[in-house]
mmCIF file as Biopython writes it, N, C-alpha, C and O atoms, coordinates in Angstrom:
data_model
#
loop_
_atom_site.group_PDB
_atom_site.id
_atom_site.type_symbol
_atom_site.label_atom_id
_atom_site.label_alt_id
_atom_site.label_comp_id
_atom_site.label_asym_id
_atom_site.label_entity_id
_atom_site.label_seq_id
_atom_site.pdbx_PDB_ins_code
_atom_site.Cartn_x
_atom_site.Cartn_y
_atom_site.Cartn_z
_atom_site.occupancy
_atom_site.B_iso_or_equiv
_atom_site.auth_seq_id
_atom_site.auth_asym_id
_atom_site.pdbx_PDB_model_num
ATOM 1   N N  . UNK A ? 1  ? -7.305  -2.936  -14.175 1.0 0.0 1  A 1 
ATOM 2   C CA . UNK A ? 1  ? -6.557  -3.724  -13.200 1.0 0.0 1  A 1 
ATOM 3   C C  . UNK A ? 1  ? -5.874  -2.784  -12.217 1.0 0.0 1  A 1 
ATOM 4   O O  . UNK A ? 1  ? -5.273  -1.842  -12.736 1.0 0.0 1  A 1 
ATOM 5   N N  . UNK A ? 2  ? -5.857  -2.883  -10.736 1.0 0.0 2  A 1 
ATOM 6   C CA . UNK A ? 2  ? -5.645  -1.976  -9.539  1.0 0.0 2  A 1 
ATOM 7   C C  . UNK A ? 2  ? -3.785  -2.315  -9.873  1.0 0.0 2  A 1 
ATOM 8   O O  . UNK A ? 2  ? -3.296  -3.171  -10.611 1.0 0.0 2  A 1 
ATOM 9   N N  . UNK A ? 3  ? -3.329  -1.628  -9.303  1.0 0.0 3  A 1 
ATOM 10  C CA . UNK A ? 3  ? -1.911  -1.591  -9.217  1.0 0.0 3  A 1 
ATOM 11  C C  . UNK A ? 3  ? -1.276  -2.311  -8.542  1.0 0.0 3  A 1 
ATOM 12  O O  . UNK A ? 3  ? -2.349  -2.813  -8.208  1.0 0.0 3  A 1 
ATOM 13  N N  . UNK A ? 4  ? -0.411  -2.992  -7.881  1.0 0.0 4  A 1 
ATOM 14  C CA . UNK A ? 4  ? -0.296  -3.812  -7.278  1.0 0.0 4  A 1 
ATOM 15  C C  . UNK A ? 4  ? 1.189   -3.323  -5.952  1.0 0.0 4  A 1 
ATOM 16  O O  . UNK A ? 4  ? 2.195   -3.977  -6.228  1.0 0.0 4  A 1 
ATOM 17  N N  . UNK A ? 5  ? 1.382   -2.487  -4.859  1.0 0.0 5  A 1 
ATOM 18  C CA . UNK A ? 5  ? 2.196   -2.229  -4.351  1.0 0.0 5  A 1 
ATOM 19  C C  . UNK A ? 5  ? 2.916   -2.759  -3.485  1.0 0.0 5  A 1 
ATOM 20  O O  . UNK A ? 5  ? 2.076   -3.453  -2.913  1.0 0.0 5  A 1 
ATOM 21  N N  . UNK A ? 6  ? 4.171   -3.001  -2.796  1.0 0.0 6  A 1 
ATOM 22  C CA . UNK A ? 6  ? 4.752   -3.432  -1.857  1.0 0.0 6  A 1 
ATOM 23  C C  . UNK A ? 6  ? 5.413   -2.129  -0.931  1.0 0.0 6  A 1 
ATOM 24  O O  . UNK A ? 6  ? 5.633   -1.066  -1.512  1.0 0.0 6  A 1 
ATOM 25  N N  . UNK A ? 7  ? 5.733   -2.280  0.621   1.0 0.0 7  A 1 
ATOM 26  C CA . UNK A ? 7  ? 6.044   -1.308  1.234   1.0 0.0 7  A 1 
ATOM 27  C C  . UNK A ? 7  ? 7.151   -1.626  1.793   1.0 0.0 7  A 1 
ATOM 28  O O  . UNK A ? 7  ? 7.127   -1.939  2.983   1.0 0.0 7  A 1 
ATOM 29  N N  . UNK A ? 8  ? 8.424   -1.622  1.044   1.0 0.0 8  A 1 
ATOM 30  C CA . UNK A ? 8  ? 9.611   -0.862  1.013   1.0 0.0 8  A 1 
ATOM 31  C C  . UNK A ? 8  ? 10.135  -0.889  2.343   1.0 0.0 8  A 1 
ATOM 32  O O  . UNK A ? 8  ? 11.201  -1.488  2.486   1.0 0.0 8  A 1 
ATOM 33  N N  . UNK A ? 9  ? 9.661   -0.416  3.245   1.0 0.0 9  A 1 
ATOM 34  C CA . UNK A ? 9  ? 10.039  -0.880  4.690   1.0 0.0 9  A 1 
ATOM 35  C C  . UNK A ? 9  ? 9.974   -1.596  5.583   1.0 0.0 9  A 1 
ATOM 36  O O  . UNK A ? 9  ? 10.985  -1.847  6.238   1.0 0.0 9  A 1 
ATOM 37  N N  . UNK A ? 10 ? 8.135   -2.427  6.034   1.0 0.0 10 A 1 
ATOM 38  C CA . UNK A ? 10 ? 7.989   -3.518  6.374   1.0 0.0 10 A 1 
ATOM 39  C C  . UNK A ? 10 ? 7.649   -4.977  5.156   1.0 0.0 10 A 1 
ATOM 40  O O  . UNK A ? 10 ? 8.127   -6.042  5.547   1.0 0.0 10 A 1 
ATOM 41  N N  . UNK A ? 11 ? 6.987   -5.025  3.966   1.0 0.0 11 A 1 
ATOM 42  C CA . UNK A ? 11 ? 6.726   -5.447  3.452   1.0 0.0 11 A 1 
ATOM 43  C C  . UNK A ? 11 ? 5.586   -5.942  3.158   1.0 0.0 11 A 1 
ATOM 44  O O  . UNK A ? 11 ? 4.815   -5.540  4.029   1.0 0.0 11 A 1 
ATOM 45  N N  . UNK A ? 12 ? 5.214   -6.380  2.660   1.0 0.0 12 A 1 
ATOM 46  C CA . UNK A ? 12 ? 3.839   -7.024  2.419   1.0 0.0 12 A 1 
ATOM 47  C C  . UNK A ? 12 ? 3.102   -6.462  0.650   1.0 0.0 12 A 1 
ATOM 48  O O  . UNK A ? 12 ? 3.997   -5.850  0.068   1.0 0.0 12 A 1 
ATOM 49  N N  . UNK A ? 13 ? 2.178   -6.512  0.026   1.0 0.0 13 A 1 
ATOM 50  C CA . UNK A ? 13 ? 1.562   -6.316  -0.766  1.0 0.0 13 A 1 
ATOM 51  C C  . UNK A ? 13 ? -0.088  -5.543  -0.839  1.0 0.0 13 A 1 
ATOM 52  O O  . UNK A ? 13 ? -1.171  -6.058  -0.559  1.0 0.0 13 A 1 
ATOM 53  N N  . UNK A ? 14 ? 0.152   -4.424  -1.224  1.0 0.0 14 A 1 
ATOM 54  C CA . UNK A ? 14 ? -1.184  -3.777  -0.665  1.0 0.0 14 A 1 
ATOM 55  C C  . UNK A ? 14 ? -1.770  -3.053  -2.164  1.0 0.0 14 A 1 
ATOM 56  O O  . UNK A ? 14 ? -0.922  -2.555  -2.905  1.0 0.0 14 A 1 
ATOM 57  N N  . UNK A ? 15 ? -3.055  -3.022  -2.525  1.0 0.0 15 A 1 
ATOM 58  C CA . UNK A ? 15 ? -3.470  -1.923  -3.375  1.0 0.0 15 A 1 
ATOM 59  C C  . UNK A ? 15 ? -4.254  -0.715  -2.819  1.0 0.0 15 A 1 
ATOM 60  O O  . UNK A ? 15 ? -4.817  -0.948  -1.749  1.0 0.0 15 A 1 
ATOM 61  N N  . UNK A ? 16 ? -4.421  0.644   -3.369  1.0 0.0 16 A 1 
ATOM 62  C CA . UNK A ? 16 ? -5.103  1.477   -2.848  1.0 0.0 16 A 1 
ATOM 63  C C  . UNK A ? 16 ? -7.136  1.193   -3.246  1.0 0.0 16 A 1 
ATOM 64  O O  . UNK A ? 16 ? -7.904  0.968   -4.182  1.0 0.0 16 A 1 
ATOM 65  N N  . UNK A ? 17 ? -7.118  1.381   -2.016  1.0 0.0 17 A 1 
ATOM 66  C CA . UNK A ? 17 ? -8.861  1.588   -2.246  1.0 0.0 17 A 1 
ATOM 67  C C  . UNK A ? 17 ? -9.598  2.721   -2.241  1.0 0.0 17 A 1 
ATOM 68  O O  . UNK A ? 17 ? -10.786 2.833   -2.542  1.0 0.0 17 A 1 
ATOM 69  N N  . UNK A ? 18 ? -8.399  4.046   -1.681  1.0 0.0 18 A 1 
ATOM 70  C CA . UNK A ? 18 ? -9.458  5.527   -1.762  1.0 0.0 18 A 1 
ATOM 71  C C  . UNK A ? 18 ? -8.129  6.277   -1.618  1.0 0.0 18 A 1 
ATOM 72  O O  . UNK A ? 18 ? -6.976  5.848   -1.572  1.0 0.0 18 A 1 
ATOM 73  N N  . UNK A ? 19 ? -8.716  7.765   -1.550  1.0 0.0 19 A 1 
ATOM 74  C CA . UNK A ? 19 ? -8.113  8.576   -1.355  1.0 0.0 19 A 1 
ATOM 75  C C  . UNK A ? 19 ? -8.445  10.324  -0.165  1.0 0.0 19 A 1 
ATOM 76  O O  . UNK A ? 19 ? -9.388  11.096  -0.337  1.0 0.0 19 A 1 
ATOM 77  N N  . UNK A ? 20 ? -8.105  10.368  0.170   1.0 0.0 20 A 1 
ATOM 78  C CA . UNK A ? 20 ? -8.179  11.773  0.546   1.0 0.0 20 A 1 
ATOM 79  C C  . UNK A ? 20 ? -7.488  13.091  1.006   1.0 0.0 20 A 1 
ATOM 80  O O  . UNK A ? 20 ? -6.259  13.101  1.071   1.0 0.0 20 A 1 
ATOM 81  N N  . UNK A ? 21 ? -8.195  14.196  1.326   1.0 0.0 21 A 1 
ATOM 82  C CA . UNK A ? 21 ? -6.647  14.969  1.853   1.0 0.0 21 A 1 
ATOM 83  C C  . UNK A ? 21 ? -5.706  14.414  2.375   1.0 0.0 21 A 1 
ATOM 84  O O  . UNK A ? 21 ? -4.905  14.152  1.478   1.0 0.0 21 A 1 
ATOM 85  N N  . UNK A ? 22 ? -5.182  13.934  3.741   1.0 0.0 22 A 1 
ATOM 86  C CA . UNK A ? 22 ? -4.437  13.621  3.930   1.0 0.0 22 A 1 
ATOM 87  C C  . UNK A ? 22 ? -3.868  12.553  3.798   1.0 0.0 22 A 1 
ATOM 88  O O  . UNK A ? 22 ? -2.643  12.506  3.679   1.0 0.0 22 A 1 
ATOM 89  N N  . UNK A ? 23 ? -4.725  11.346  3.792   1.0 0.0 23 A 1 
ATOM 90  C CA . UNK A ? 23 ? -4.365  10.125  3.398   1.0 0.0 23 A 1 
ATOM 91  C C  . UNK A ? 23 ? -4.489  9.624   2.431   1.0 0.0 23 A 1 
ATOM 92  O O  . UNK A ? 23 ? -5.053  10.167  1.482   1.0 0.0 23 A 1 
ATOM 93  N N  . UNK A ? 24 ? -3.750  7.849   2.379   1.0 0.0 24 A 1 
ATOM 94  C CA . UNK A ? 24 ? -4.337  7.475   1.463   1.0 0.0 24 A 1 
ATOM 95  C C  . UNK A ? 24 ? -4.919  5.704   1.674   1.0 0.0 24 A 1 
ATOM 96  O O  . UNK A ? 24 ? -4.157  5.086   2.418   1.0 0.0 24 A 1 
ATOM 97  N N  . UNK A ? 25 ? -5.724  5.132   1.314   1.0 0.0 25 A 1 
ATOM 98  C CA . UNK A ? 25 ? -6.744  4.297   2.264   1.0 0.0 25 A 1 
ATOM 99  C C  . UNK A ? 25 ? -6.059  3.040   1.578   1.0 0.0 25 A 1 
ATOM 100 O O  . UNK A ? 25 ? -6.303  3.116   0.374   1.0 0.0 25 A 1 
ATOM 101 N N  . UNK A ? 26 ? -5.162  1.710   1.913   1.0 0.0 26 A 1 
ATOM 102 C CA . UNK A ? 26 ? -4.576  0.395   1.055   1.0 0.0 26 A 1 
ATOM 103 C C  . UNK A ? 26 ? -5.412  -0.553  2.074   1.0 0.0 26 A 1 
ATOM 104 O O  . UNK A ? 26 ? -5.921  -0.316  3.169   1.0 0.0 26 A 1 
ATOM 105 N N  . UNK A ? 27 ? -5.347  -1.747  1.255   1.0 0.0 27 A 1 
ATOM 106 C CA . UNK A ? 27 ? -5.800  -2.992  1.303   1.0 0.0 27 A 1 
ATOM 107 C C  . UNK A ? 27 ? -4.998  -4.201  1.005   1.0 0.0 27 A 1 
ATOM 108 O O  . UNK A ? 27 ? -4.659  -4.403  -0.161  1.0 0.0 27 A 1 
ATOM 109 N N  . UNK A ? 28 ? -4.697  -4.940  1.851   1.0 0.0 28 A 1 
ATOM 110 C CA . UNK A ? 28 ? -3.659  -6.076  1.293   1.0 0.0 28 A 1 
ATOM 111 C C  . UNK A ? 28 ? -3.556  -7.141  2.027   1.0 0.0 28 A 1 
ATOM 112 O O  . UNK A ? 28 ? -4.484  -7.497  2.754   1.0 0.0 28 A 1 
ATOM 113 N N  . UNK A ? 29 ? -2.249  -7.897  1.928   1.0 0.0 29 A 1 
ATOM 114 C CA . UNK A ? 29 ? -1.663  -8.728  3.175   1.0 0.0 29 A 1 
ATOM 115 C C  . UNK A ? 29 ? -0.072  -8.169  3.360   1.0 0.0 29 A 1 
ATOM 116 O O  . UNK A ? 29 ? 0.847   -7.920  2.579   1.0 0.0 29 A 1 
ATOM 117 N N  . UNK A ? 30 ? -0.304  -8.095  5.192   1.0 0.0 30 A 1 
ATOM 118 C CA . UNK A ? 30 ? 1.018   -7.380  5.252   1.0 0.0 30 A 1 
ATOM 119 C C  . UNK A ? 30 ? 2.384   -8.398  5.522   1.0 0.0 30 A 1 
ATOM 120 O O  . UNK A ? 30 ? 1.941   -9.525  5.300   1.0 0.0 30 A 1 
ATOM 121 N N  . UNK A ? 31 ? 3.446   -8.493  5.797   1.0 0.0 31 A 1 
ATOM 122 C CA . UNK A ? 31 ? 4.653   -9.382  5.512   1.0 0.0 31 A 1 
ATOM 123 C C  . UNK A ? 31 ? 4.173   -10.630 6.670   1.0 0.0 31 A 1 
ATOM 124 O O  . UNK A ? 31 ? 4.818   -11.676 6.598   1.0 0.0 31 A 1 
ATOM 125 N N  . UNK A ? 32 ? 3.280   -10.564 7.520   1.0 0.0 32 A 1 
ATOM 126 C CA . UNK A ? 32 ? 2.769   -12.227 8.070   1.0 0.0 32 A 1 
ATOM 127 C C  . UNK A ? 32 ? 1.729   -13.083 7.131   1.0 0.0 32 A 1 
ATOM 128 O O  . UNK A ? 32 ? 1.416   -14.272 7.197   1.0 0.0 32 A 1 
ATOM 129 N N  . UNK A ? 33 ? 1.312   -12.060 6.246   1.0 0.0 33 A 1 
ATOM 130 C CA . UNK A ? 33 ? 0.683   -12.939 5.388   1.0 0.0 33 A 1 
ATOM 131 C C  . UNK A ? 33 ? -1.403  -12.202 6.043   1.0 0.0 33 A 1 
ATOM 132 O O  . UNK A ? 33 ? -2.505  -12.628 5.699   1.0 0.0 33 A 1 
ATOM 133 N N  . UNK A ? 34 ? -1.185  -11.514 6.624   1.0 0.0 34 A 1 
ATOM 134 C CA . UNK A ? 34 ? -2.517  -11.219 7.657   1.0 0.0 34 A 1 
ATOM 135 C C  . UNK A ? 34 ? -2.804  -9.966  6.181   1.0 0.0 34 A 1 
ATOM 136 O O  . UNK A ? 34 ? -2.128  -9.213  5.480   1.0 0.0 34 A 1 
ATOM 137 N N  . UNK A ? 35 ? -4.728  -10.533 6.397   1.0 0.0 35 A 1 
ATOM 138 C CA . UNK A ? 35 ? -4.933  -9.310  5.499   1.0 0.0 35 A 1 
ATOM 139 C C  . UNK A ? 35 ? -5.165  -8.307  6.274   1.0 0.0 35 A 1 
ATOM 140 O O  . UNK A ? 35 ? -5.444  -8.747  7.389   1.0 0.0 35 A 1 
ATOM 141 N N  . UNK A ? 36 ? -5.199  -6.821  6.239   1.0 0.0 36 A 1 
ATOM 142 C CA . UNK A ? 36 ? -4.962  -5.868  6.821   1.0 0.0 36 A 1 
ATOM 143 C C  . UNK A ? 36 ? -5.924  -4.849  5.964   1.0 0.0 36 A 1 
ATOM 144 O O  . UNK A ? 36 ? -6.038  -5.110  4.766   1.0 0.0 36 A 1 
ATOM 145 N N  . UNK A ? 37 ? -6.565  -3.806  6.438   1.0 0.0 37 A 1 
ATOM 146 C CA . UNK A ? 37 ? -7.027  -2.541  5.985   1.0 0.0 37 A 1 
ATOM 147 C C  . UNK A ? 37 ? -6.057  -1.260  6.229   1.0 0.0 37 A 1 
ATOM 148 O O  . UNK A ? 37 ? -4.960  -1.565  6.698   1.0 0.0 37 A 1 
ATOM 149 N N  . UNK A ? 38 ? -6.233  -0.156  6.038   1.0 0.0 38 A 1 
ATOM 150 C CA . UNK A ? 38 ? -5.961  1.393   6.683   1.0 0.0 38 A 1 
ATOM 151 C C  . UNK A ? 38 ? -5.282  2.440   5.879   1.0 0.0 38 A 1 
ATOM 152 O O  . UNK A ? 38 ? -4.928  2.561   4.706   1.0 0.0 38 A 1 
ATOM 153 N N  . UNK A ? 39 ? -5.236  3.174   6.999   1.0 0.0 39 A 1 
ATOM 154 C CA . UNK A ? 39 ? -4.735  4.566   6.125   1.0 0.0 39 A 1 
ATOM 155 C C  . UNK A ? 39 ? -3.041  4.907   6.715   1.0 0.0 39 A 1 
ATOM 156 O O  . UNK A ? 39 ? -2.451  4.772   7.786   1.0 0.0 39 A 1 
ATOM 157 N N  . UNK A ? 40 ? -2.740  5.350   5.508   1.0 0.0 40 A 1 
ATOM 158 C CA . UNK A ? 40 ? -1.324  5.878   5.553   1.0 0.0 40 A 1 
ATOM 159 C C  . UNK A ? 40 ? -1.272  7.048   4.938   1.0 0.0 40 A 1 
ATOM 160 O O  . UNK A ? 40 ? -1.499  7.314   3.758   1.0 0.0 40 A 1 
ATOM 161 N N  . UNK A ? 41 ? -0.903  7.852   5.977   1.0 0.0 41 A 1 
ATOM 162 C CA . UNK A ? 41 ? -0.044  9.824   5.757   1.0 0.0 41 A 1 
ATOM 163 C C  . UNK A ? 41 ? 0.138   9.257   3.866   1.0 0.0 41 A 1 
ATOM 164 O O  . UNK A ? 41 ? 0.228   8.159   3.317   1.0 0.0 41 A 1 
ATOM 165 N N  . UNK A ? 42 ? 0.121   10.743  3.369   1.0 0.0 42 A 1 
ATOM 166 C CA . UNK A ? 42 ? 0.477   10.873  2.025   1.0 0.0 42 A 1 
ATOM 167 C C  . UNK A ? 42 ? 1.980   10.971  1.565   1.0 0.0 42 A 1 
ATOM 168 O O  . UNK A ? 42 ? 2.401   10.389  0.566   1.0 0.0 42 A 1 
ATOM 169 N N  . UNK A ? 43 ? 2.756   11.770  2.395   1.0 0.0 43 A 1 
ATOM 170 C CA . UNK A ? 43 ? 4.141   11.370  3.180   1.0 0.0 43 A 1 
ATOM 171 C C  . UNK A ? 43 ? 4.824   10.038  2.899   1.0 0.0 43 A 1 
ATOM 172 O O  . UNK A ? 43 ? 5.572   9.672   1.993   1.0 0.0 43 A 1 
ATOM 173 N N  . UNK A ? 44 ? 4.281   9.383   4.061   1.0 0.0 44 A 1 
ATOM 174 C CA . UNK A ? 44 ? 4.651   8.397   4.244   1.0 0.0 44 A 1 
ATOM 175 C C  . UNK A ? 44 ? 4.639   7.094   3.008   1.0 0.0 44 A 1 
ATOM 176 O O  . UNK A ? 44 ? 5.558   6.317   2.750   1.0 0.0 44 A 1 
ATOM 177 N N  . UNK A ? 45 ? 3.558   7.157   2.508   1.0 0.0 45 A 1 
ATOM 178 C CA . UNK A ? 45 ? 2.793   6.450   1.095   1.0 0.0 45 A 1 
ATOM 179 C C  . UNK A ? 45 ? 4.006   7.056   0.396   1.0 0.0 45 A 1 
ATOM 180 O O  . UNK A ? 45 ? 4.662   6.101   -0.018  1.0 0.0 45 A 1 
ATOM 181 N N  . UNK A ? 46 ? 4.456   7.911   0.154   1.0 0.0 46 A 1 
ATOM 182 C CA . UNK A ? 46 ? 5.481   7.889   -1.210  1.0 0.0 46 A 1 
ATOM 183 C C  . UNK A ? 46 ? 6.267   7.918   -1.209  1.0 0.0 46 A 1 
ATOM 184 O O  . UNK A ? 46 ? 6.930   8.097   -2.230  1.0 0.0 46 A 1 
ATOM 185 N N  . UNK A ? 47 ? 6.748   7.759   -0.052  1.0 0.0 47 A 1 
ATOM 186 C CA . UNK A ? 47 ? 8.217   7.279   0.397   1.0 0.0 47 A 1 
ATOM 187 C C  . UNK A ? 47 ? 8.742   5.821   0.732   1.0 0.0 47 A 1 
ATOM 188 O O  . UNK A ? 47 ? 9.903   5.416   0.792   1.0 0.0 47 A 1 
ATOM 189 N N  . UNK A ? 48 ? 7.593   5.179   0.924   1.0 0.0 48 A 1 
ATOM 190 C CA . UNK A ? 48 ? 8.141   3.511   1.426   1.0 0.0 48 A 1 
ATOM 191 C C  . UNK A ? 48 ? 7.307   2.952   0.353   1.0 0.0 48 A 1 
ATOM 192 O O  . UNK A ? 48 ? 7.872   1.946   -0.076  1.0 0.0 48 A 1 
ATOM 193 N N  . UNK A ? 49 ? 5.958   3.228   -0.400  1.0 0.0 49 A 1 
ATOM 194 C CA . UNK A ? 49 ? 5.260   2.541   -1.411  1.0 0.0 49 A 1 
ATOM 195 C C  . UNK A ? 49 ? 6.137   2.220   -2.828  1.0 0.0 49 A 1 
ATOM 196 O O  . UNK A ? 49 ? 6.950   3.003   -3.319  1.0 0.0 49 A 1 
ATOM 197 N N  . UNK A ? 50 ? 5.827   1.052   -3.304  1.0 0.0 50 A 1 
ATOM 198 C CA . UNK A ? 50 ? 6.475   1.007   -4.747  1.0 0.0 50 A 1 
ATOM 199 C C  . UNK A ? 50 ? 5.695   -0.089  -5.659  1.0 0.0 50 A 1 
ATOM 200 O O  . UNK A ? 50 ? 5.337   -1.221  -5.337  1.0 0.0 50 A 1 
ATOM 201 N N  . UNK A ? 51 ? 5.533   0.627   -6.959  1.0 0.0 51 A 1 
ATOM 202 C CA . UNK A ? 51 ? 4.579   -0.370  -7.711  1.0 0.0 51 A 1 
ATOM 203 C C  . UNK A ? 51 ? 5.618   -1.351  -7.800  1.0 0.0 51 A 1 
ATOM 204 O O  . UNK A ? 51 ? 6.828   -1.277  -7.584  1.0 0.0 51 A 1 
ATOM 205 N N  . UNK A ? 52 ? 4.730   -2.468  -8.237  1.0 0.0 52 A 1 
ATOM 206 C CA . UNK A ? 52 ? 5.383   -4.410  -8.655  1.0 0.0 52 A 1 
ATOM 207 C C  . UNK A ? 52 ? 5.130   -4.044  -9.773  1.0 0.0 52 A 1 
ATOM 208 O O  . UNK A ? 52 ? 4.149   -3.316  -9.924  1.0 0.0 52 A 1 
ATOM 209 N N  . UNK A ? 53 ? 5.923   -4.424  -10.902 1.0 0.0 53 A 1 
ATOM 210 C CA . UNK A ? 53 ? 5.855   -4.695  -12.564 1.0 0.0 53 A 1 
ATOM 211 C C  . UNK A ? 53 ? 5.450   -5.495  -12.775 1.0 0.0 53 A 1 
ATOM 212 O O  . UNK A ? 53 ? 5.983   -6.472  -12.249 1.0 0.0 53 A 1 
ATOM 213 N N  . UNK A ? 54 ? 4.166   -5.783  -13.717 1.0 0.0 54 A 1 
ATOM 214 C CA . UNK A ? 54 ? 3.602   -7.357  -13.964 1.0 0.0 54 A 1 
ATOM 215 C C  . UNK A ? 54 ? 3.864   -7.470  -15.317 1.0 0.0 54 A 1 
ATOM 216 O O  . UNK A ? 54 ? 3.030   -7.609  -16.211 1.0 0.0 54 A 1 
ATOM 217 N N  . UNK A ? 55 ? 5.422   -7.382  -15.450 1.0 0.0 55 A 1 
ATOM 218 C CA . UNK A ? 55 ? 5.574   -7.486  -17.412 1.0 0.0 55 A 1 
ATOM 219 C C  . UNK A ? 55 ? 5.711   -8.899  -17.524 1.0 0.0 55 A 1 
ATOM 220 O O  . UNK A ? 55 ? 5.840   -9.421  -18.632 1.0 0.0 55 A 1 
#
């Protein structure tokens, strides 16, 4: 089961789909509810990303 993240600054719900040097590649819907693709700095990803707990 993929992880399930929210972004801390604008919002919305995204999981990762790849990775690479610099980035890192999410998939989701962002806080309008619009599904969205792309890449976000590695930086940036671990500073505003945060897993959801599904206990």
């Amino acid at each position: 089961m993929e992880k399930l993240l929210t972004d801390t600054k604008y919002g919305g719900f995204y999981t990762v789909t790849g990775k690479c040097k610099y980035y890192i590649h999410v998939a989701g819907t962002d806080e309008l509810n619009n599904v969205v693709t792309g890449k976000v700095p590695k930086k940036i990803f671990y500073e505003t990303f945060k897993e959801i707990r599904n206990d």
